[in-house]
N, C-alpha and C positions, 0 to 999 in steps of 0.2 A: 567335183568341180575344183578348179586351182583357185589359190587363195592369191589374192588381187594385190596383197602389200605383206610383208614378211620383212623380220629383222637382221641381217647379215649374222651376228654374234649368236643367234639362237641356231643358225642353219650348222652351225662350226658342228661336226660330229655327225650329223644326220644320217642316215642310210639313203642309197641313193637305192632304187629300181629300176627291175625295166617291166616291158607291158606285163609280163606272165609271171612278174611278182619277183623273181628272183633279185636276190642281191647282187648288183653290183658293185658296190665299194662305201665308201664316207666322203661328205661334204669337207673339204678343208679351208678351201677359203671361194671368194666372189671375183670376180673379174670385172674391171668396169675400164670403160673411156672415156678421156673428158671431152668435151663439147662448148664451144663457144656460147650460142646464146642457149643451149638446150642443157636440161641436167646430165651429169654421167651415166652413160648407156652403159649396161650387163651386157659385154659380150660372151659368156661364159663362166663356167665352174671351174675349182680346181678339184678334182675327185680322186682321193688313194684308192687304189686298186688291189686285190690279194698279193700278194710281193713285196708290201712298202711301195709302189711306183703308184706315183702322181702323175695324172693322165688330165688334161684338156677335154671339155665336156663344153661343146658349142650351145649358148643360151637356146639356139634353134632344134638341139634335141632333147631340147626339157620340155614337159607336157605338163607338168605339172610340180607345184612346189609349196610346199606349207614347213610351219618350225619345226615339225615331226618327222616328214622323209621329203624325198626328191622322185617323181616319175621320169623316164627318159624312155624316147624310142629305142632304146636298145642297140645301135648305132655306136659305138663309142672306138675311137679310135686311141689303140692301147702303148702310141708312142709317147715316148716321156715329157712328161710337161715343160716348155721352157718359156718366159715371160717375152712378151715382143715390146719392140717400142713404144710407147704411151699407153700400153697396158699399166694397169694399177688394181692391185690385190688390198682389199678393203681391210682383211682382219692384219692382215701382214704390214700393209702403209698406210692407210687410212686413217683407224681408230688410234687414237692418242694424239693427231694430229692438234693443234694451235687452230682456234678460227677466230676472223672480228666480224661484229653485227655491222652495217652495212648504216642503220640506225645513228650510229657512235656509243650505244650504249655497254659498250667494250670486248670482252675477249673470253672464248669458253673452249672447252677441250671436247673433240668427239665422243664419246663412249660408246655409241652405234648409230650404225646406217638401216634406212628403211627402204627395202627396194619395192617396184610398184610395176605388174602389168600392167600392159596400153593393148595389149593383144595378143593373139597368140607366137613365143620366140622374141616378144620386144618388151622388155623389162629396163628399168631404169630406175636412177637415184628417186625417192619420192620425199625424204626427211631425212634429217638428224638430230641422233638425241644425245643432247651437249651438258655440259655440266660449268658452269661460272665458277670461278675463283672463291673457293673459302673466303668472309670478310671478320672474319674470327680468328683469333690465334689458338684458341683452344686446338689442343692435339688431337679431339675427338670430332670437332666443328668438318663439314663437308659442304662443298657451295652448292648451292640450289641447281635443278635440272631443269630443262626445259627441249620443246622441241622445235626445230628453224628448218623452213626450208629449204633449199639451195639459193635459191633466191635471195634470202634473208643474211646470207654470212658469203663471208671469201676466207681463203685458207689463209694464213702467215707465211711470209718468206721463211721465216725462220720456222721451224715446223717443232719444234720444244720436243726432240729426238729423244733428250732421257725419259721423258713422262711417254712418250709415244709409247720408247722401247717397255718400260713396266706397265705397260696397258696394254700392248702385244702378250706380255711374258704372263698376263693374268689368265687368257686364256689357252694359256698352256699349262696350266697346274694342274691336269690328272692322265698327263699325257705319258707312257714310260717312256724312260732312255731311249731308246732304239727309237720310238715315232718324235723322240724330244730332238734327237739330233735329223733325224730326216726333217722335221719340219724346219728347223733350223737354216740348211743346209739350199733348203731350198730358197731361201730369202736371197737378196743382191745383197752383194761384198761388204757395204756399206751398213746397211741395216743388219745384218747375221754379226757382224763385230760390238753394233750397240746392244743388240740382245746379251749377248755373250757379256759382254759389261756389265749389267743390269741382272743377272741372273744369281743369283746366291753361289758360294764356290763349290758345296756339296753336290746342287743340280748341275752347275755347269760342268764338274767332273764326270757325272756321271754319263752324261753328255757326248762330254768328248773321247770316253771311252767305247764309245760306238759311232766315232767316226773317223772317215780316212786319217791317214798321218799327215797328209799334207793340207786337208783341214785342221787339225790338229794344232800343228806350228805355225799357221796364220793368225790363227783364233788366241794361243798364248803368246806370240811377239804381240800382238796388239795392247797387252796387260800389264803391266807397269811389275817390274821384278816380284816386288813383295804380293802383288796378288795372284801373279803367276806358282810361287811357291807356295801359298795355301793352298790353291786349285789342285797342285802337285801334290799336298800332304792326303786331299780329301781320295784321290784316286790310289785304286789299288796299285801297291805296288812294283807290281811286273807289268802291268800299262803305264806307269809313272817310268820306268827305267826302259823301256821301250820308243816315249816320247822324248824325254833328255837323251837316250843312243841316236835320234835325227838332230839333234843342236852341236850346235861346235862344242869342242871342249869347252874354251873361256865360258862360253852362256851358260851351259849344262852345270858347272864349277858353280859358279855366281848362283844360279837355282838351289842347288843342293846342299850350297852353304845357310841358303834364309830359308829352307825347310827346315820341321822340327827335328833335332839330332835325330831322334827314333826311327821317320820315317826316312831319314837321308840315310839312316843305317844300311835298310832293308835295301833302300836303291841301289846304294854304293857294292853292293854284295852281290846283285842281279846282274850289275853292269861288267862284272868282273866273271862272268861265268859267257864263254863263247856260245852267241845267240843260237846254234842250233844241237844244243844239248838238254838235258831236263834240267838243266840250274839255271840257264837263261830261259828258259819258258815256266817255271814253276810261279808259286805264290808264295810269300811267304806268310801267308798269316790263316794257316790250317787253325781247323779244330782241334785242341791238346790238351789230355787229360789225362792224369796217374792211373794205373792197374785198380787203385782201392775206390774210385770212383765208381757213382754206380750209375743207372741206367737212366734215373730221373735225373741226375745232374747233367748228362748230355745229352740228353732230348733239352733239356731246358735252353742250353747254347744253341741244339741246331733251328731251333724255331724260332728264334730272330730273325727280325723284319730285314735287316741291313746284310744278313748274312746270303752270299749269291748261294744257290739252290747246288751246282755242283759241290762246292766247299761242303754245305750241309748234310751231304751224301756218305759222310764216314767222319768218324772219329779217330786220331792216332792216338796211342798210348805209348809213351816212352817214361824214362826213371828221372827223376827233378835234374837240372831247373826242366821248365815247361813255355819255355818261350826261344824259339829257333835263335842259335843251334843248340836242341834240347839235351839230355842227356841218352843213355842210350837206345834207341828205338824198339819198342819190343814188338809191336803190331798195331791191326786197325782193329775197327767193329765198325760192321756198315749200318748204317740207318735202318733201314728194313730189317736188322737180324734183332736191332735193340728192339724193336715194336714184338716182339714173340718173348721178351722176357719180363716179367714184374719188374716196380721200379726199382725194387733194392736190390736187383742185380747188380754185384760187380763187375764191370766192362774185362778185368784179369782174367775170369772164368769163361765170356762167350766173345775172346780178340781172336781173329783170323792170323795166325803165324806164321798161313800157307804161301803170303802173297810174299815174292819177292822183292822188294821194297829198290827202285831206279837211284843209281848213284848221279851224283852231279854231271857228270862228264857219259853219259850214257847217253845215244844219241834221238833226235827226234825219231826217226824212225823205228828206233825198240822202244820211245815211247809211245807211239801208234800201234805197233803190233801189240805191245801190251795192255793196254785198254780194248783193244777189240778183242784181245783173245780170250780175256777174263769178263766181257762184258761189264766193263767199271765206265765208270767215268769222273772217277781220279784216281792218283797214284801216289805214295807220299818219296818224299825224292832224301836219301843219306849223302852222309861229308864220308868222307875215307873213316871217320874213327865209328859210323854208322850211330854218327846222331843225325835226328832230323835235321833238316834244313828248311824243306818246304814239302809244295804236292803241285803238280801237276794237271791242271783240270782239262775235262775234252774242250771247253772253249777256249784252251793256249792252245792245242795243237790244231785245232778249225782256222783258225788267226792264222798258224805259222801254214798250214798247207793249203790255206787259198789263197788265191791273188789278192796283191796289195789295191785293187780297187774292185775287192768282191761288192763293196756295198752298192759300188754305183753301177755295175753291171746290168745289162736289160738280159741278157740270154742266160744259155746254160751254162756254169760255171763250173772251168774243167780247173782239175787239180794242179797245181802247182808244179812247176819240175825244177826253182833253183830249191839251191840246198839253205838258203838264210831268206827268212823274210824281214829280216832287220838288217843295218848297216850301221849302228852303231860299234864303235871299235871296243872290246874287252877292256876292261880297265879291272885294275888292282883296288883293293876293297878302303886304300886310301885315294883313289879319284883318280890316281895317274894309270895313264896306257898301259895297257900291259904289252908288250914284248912280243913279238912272234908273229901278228898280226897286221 
């Protein structure tokens, strides 16, 4: 039997089914309309589907619904979700909203919605559970909660956007990258820019590094210089100098000056290498560690949390310094080979010497052949005097040979045929253009 009142913020996550049990997707957000003398009517879910795709799920194919899963006829139509006029997504706009008591006894902030069958397919707003104003200044002090029912409150003009947005962003904290920016992404223009405000610069890098470019550069013009350039420090890289290669020079200039020198180094060096070569697709910030190292010391680096899973995939060994451009490159050792030897192995005794190691100026397409032919999924990339520079991982060259809007794609995604997935212009490793291009 379906459960008669249910909280919006608990549903967030839920598995959705159909009659014969299979999964269909996750609950994302509630769908409601507002109404004149009647509360906001549930026309619908917002349901992720296998793909990352957000599909519309009419309240009339739901049978049933509790805080633990979602029933549906099985009917689900799998074109992509887009919001209509006076539609309103509860966890997305809703919660964090401003309201006043109707009473005069003042002003409380949503925290959640309680929706309530009337019958079967007709669900509607039933409560809100609000929270009053801290009357304490203590920094630990919280205001009391309470529950009102529509009746009882109207919303604010002003709708207190920053508290909404960090009241949205709360329930997105165990969300990864890729469903962080999809959820994102999917918000109106207006609200996706207060998140992105509100979001710490390490998540929101991560963020933006799994979305379009052209999300991308909406999301940092709207950032005020100086927090645009931390956002720049916290991303890797070769997606940092891939976002600055879509800005004009002056803006890209002005960025790279208020990043930290270190990371405006690595940029400046990326930017300077023509985008479809292994030095404009590479990373620079590989795993590196001398011959006399041994096997517990690089396992110890590759099992960091922060470290992405191809990067982790091998270790180079080159002769000091040990921070690109290293000293001379002598080979790798892959992940899987150090797990077959005790830890006080030396990485000198079991490096791989067989692999050809990609010069800068090598192009994307022998760096495609080359990882497929050796079955790797990275490549460490040399400068002409055959010091490191960087590596090459399979999710640079996935990026460079599909289309610049793989992510928003419904269909099958054919391979790319230009030769540059970037239009950034080359530039010389002090910021000015390079020549030729």
């Amino acid at each position: 039997m379906s459960t008669t009142r249910v909280f919006v913020a608990r549903l967030a996550g839920c598995t959705v089914f159909d009659p014969a049990g299979d999964r269909v997707g996750k609950v994302r957000d509630v769908l409601v309309v507002y109404r004149k003398n009647d509360p906001p009517r549930v026309v619908g879910l917002v349901v992720e589907i296998p793909g990352k795709r957000r599909v519309f799920v009419s309240i009339g194919r739901v049978t049933s619904i509790s805080a633990g899963q979602v029933i549906t006829t099985g009917l689900i139509n799998v074109r992509r979700f887009q919001q209509r006029g006076g539609e309103v997504r509860v966890i997305a706009e809703m919660l964090g909203r401003k309201v006043i008591f109707h009473d005069g006894s003042g002003e409380a902030t949503i925290e959640d919605v309680a929706i309530e069958s009337q019958g079967p397919g007709d669900w509607s707003v039933n409560q809100y559970f609000v929270r009053r104003p801290k009357t304490s200044a203590s920094p630990f002090a919280r205001g009391i909660t309470t529950f009102a029912s529509w009746r009882e409150i109207r919303e604010k003009d002003d709708d207190g956007e920053a508290q909404s947005a960090e009241r949205l962003i709360a329930t997105y904290t165990d969300l990864k990258p890729a469903d962080l920016a999809n959820t994102m992404l999917d918000l109106p223009g207006e609200r996706l820019l207060e998140v992105a405000g509100e979001l710490s610069d390490d998540r929101l890098a991560d963020a933006l590094e799994e979305m379009p470019e052209t999300s991308q550069i909406q999301i940092l013009a709207s950032l005020s210089d100086k927090r645009a350039a931390d956002v720049l420090d916290h991303m890797q890289p070769d997606d940092a100098a891939d976002l600055i290669g879509q800005m004009s020079e002056e803006r890209g200039e002005q960025l790279l000056d208020l990043m930290e020198p270190e990371e405006a180094e690595d940029v400046r060096l990326l930017l300077s290498f023509a985008p479809d070569t292994a030095g404009g697709l590479m990373t620079t910030e590989p795993i590196i560690l001398s011959a006399d190292s041994t096997v517990a010391e690089a396992l110890a680096l590759v099992r960091k949390a922060e470290l992405a899973p191809a990067l982790g995939a091998a270790v180079c060994i080159t002769l000091p310094p040990y921070e690109p451009p290293t000293g001379r490159y002598l080979g790798i050792v892959h992940f899987q080979k150090m797990l077959r030897y005790p830890p006080h192995e030396r990485l000198g005794t079991i490096m791989d010497q067989s692999l050809e190691p990609l010069t800068t100026d090598s192009s994307a397409a022998r760096v495609a052949r080359t990882l497929a032919s050796y079955d790797l999924v990275s490549v460490p990339v040399v400068d002409d005097n055959h010091r490191l520079v960087g590596m090459v991982t399979i999710d640079d060259v996935l990026d460079f040979l599909l289309p610049d809007d793989w992510r928003t794609q419904e269909s099958d995604i054919p391979v790319r045929r230009s030769t540059s997935r970037f239009h950034h212009t080359p530039r010389n490793t002090n910021g000015t253009p390079r020549e030729g291009r």
